[in-house]
Residue, then its C-alpha position, 0 to 999 in steps of 0.5 A: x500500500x506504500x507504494x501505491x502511495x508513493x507513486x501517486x505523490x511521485x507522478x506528472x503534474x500533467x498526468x493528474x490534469x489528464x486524469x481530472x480533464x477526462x472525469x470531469x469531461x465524462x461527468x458533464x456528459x452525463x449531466x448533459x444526457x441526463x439534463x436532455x433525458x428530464x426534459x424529453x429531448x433528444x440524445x442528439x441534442x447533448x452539446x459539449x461546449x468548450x467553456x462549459x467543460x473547461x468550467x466544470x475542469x475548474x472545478x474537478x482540479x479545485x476540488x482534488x486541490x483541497x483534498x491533497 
């Protein structure tokens, strides 16, 4: 379990950030789906804006920040 421990502190900044950009990438496309699924419209209708992602990217790597 040390290890597993020492590793995660010893990696790449920019593997971290890969990480974060991909979870918080698939939550918003989960909450777009799900927002479109509430309403009734159709699945083709999901639009993975840029500035919305980056918004929720923001969020992952603050919330991770308080945690480590």
């Amino acid at each position: 379990m040390e290890n597993i421990k020492q590793k995660l502190f010893n990696s790449d900044v920019s593997v971290w950030l890969g990480v974060v950009s991909v979870v918080c990438y698939a939550s918003y496309y989960i909450y777009a789906t799900s927002f479109n699924q509430y309403y009734g419209l159709p699945s083709n209708l999901v639009e993975l804006k840029i500035e919305n992602v980056a918004i929720v990217i923001a969020y992952g790597i603050f919330i991770i920040s308080i945690f480590l």
